[in-house]
C-alpha positions in Angstrom: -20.8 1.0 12.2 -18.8 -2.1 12.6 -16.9 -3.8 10.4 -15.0 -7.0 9.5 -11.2 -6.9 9.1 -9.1 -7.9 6.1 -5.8 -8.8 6.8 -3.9 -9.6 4.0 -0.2 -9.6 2.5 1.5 -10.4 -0.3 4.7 -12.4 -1.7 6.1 -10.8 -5.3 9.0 -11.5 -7.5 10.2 -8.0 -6.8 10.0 -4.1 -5.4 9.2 -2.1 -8.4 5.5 -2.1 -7.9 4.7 -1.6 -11.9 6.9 -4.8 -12.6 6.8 -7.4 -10.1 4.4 -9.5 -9.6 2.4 -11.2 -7.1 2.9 -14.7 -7.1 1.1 -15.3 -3.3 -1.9 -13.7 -1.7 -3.0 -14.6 1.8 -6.0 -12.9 3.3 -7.7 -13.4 6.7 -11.3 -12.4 7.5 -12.0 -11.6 10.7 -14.7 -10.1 13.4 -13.8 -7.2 15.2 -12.8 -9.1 18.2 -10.2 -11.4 15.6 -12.1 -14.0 15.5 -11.1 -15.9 12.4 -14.5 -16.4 9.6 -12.4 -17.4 7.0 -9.3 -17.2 5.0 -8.0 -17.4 1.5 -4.1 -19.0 0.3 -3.8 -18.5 -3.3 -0.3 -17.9 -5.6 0.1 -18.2 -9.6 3.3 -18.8 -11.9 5.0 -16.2 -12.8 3.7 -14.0 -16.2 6.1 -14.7 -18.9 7.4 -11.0 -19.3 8.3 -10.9 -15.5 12.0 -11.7 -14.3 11.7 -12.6 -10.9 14.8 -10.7 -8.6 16.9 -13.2 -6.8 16.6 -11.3 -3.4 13.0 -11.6 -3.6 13.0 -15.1 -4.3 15.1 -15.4 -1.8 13.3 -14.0 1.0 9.6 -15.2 0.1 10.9 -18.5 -0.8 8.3 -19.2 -3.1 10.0 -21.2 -6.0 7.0 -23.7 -6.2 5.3 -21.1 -7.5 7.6 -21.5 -10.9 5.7 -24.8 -11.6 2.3 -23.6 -10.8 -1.0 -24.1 -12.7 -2.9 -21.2 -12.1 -2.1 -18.2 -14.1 -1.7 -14.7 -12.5 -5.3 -13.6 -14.3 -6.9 -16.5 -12.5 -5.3 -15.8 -8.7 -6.3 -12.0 -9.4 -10.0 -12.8 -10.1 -10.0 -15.2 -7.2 -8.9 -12.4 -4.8 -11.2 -10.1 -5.8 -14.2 -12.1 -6.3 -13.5 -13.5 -2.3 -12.9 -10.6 -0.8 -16.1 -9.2 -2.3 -18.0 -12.4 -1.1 -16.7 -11.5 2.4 -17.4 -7.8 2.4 -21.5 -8.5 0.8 -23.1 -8.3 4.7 -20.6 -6.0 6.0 -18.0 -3.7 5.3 -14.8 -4.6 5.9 -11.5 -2.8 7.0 -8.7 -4.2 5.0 -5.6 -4.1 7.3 -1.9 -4.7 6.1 1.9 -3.8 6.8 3.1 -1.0 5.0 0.4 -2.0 2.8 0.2 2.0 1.7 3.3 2.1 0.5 3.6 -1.5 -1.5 1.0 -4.4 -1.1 -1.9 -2.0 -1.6 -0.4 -0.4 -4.5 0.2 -3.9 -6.2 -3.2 -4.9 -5.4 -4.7 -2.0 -7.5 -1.9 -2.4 -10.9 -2.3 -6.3 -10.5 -6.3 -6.4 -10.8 -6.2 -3.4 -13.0 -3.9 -5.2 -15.3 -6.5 -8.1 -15.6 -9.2 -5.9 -16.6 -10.6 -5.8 -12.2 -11.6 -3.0 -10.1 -8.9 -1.8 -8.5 -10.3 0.0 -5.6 -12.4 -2.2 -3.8 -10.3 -2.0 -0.5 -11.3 1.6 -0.2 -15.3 1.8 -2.1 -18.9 0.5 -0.9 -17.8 1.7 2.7 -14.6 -0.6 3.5 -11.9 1.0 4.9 -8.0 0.2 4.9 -5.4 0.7 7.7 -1.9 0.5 7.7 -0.7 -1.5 10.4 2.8 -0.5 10.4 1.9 3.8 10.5 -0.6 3.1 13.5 3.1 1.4 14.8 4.8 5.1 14.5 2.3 6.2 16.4 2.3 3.2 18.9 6.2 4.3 18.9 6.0 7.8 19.4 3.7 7.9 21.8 2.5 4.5 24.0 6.0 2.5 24.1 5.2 2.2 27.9 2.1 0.3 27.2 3.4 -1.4 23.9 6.6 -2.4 23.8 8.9 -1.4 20.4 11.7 -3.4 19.9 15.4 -2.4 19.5 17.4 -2.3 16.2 21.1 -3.9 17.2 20.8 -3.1 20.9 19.3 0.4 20.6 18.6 3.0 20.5 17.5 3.1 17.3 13.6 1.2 17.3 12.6 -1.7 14.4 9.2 -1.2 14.0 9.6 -4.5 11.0 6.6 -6.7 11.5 8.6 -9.8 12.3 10.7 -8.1 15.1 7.4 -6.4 16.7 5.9 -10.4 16.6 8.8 -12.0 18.4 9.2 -9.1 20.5 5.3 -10.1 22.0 5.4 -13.9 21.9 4.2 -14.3 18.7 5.9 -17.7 16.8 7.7 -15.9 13.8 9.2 -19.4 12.7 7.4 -19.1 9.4 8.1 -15.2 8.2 7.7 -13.8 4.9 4.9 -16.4 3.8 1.8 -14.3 3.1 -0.8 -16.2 5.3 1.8 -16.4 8.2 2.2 -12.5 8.0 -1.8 -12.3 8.0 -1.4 -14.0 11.6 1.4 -11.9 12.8 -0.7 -8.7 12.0 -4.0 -10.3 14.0 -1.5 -10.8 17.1 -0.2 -7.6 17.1 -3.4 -5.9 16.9 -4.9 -8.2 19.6 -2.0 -7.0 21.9 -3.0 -2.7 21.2 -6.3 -3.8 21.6 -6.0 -5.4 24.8 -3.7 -2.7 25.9 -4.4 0.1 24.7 -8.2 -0.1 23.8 -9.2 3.4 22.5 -6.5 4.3 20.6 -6.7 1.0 18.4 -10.7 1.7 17.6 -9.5 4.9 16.9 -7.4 4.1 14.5 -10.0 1.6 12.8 -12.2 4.7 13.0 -9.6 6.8 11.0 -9.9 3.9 7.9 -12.1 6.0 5.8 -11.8 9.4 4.6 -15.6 10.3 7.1 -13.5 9.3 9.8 -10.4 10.4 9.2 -12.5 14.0 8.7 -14.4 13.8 12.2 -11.1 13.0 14.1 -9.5 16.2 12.0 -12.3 18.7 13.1 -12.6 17.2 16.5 -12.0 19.7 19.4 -8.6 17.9 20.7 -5.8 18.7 19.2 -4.1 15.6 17.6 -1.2 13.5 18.3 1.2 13.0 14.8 3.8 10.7 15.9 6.2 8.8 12.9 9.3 6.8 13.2 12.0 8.4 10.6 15.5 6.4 10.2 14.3 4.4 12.8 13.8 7.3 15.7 10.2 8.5 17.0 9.4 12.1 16.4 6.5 13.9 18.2 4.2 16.8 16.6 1.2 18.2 17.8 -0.7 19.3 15.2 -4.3 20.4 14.2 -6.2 21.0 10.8 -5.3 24.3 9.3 -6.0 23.6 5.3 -7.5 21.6 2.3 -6.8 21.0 -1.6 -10.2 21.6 -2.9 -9.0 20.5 -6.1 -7.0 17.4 -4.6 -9.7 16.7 -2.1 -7.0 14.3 -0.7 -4.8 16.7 0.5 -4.6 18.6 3.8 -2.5 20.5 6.0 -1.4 20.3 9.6 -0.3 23.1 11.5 2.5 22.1 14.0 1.7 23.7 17.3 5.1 23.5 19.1 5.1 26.8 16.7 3.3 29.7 18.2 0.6 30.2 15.9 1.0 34.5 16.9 3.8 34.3 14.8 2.7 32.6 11.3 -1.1 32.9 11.1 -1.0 36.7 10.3 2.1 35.5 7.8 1.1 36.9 4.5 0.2 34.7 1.3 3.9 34.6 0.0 5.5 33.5 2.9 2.7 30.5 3.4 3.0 29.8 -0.2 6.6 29.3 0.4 6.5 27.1 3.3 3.8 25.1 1.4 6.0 24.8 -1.6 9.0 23.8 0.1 7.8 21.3 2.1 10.4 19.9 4.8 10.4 18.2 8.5 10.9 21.1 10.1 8.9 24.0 9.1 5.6 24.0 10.7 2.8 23.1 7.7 2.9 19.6 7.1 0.9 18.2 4.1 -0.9 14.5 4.3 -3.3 12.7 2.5 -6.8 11.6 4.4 -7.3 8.3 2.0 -4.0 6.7 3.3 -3.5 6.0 7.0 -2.1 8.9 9.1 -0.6 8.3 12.7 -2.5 10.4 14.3 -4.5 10.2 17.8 -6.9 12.5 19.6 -4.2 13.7 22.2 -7.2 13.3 25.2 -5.9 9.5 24.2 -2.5 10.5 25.5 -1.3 8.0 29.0 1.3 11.1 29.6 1.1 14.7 29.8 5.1 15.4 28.8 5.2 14.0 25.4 6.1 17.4 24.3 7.9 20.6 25.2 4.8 22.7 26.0 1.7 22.1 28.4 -1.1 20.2 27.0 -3.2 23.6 28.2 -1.0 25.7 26.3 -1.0 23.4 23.0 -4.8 23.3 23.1 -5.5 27.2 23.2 -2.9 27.7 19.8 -5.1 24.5 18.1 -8.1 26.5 19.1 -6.3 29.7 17.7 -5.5 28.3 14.7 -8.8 26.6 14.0 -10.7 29.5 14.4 -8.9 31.7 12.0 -11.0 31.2 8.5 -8.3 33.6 7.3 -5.3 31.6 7.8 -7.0 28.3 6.4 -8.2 30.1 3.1 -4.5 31.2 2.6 -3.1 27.9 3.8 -5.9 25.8 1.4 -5.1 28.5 -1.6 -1.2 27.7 -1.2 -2.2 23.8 -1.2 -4.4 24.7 -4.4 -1.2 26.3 -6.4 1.1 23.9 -5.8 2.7 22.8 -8.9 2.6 18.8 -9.1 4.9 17.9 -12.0 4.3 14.2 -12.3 6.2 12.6 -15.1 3.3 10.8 -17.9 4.7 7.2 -17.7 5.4 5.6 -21.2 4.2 1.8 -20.1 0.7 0.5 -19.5 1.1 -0.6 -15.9 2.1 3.0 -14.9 -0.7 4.7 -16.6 -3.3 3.1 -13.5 -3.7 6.7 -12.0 -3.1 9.0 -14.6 -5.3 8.0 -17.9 -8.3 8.6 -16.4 -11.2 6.1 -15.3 -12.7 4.0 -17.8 -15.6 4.9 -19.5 -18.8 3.3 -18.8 -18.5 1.2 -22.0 -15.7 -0.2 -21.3 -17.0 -1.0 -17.6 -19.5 -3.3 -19.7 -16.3 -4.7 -21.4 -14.6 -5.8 -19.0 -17.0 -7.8 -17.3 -17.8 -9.6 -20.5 -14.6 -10.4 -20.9 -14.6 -12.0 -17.7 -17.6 -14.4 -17.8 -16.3 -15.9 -21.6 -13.7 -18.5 -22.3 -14.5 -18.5 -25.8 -11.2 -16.9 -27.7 -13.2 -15.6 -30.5 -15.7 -13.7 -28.2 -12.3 -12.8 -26.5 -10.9 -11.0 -29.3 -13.4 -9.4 -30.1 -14.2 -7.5 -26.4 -10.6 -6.3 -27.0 -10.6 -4.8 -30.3 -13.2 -3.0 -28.7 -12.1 -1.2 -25.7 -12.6 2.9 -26.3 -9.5 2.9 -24.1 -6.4 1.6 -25.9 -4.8 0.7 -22.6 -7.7 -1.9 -21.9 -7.0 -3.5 -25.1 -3.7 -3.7 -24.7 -4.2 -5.4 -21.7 -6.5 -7.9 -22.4 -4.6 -8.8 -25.5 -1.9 -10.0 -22.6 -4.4 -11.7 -21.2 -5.4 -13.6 -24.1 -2.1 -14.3 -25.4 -1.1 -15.5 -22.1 -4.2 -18.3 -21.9 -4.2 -19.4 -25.5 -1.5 -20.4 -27.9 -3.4 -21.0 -31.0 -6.3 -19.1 -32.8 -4.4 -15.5 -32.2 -4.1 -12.5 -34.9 -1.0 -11.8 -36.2 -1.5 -8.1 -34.9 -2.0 -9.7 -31.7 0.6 -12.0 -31.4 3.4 -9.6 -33.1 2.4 -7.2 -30.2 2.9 -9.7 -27.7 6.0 -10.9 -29.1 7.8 -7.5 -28.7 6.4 -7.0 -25.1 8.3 -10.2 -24.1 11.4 -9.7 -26.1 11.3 -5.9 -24.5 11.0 -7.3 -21.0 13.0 -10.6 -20.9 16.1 -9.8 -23.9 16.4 -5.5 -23.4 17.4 -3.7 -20.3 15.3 -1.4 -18.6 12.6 0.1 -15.2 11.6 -3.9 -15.6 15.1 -5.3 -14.8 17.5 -7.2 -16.8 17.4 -11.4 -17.0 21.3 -11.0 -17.5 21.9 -8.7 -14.7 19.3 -11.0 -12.4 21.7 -14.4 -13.9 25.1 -12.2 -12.7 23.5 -11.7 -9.5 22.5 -15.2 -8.8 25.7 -16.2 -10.0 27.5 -14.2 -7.4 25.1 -15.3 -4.4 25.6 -18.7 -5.2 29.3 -18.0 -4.2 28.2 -16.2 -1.0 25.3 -18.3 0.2 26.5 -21.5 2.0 22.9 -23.0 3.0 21.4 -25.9 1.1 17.9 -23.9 0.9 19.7 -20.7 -0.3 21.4 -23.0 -2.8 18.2 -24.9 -3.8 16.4 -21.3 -4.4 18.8 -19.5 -6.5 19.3 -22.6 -9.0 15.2 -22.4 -9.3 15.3 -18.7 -10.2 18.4 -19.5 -12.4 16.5 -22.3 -14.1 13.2 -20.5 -14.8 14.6 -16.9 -16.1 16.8 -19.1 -18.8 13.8 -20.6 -20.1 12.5 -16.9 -20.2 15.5 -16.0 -22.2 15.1 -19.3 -24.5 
């Protein structure tokens, strides 16, 4: 089926992804052939509770966004009622730049902080690619046809998204705003798709969990290839387990180990592999809803990528694919893992572990979102079955209206932002942000530089005050 693409990236006031904050959005819709349908440009102010870090600021330069009129609750709802809008005709693959790892991940907190479904990248058939993990494979294995810049003169690669967009002609003049990102990821992908065809629809095939599962029971044994403190490291790999109860999870078998010698392993020894994880040994454990760089290897331009004959690397996939024996021990070892997760004692970290909300408070939420009448407001809240939701619309509300608020309410809001802004913790510290700005005004000699960290100065003491 084809599909529109998403491109989209993100400007926050920070890294912690519970605790910063989005304060720009860019998104691009386009065809499959990058054709540009449509775009959206939207930031917000600041919330209240958030101290924005003065290296963030510095690099998204986005101090405008400290005088803004549009609250964080109404940029959210925007986003997600847009990119719905574009995906209604068509499903969409929603590509960004280490997007797995941080803008994706804010996405889902920031619209399930305001009460929004935070999966839509993901449901009704869209799909979502990583840019930056089809790069380590790029890396690994088509540098010939794709060319990977060097960090400081090499040999070390930078596989950054600015450095690959200079390093192909692409203007980089404006980095690190979110629409101008967008347009870096559309050129890069229009320079694998022009050169190296197949492997970039595969990888747009591999967006969804069905096809990430018809590449991993294909007959070809696969292509991993990742970059890792900036080097690219080769593995050939196939299929060789699944977490039935993390239906997520599976495991690779790395064939440049001779399968003779670990499919007839017994349980313990698998187990223990499994357990202990590591580059090195040869079961390898990735997730199927996340992008993995991974490539049919009949894909492969060269036939010496790796130590052992193509021929050769096939019959051990083959071997290991048709031993039901070894994948039931492998997927049992997967199945007793022991995942000790810490329970997170704020709100914003509770997105994956409290459990979906109930259909009741589904109906909630989208009250909530078609009243502006504070009464009606309150009232949704107090009754969320989930205390989580209440808690969060009460930031909401407090956050829109300053008069007509419970004491309950208000008193709760009150010790949020004394928490956040006047005590130290996860969420930062406005003193140790102020220290830090102090000392890079003494190190930064640039007017713009000067002009940003005065901003952030400016705004986190009216936090404080």
């Amino acid at each position: 089926m084809s599909s529109n693409l998403i491109f989209y990236d993100t400007e926050t006031t920070g890294i912690h992804k519970d605790f910063s904050q989005i304060i720009q959005c860019g998104s691009v819709l386009t065809d499959n052939l990058f054709n540009v349908i449509d775009q959206q440009n939207i930031g917000s102010r600041p919330l209240p509770w958030i101290i924005p870090q003065p290296k963030a600021m510095l690099t998204n330069k986005k101090i405008n966004s400290f005088s803004s009129n549009v609250s964080h609750y109404e940029m959210m709802k925007d986003i997600q009622h847009q990119w719905k809008e574009w995906c209604v005709d068509l499903p969409s693959i929603f590509v960004t730049y280490n997007g797995h790892a941080f803008d994706e991940e804010l996405i889902r907190r920031q619209f399930w902080c305001n009460l929004l479904e935070p999966y839509i990248t993901n449901t009704n058939q869209n799909g979502r690619l990583d840019l930056m993990l089809m790069i380590h494979n790029v890396a690994s294995f088509f540098s010939d046809e794709i060319s990977i810049p060097l960090f400081e003169d090499g040999p070390a690669l930078s596989i950054k998204l600015e450095h690959l967009a200079n390093e192909h002609g692409i203007d980089v003049s404006d980095a690190h705003d979110a629409i101008s990102d967008c347009k870096f990821m559309i050129g890069l992908c229009k320079v694998i798709k022009d050169k190296i065809p197949e492997v970039f629809d595969s990888f747009l095939n591999i967006s969804t969990k069905e096809g990430v599962k018809n590449l991993l029971y294909s007959d070809e044994f696969l292509a991993l290839g990742e970059v890792y403190r900036r080097h690219p490291f080769k593995y050939p790999v196939v299929i060789c387990g699944a977490d039935n109860s993390r239906p997520n999870d599976i495991c690779f078998f790395d064939l440049s180990f001779d399968p003779d010698e670990i499919i007839d392993l017994d349980f313990t020894e698998i187990n223990k592999m499994i357990q202990s994880g590591g580059r090195d040994l040869p079961l390898k454990k990735y997730k199927i809803n996340k992008t993995i760089p991974i490539c049919s290897s009949k894909y492969l331009t060269k036939n010496n990528h790796f130590d052992i004959s193509h021929d050769e690397l096939q019959r051990r996939a083959d071997l290991v694919k048709s031993n039901k024996d070894f994948f039931t021990k492998v997927s049992q070892a997967m199945e007793d893992r022991i995942m000790n997760f810490p329970e997170p004692n704020y709100v914003e970290g509770t997105i994956y572990s409290g459990g979906f909300p109930s259909y009741r408070d589904q109906d909630l939420m989208k009250e909530f979102h078609h009243t502006d009448n504070i009464e009606q407001l309150i009232k949704i809240s107090r009754n969320f079955e989930d205390e989580r939701f209440r808690l969060l619309a009460e930031r909401i509300i407090c956050n829109k209206y300053q008069a007509g608020i419970p004491d309950d309410i208000k008193t709760r809001f009150g010790d949020l932002i004394h928490e956040r802004i006047q005590t130290e913790g996860k969420w930062g510290s406005a003193e140790k942000a102020l220290n830090e700005i102090d000392k890079l005004l003494d190190e930064k000699e640039s007017e713009e530089d000067q002009k940003i960290l005065l901003a952030t100065k400016d705004h986190i003491n009216t936090l404080k005050n």
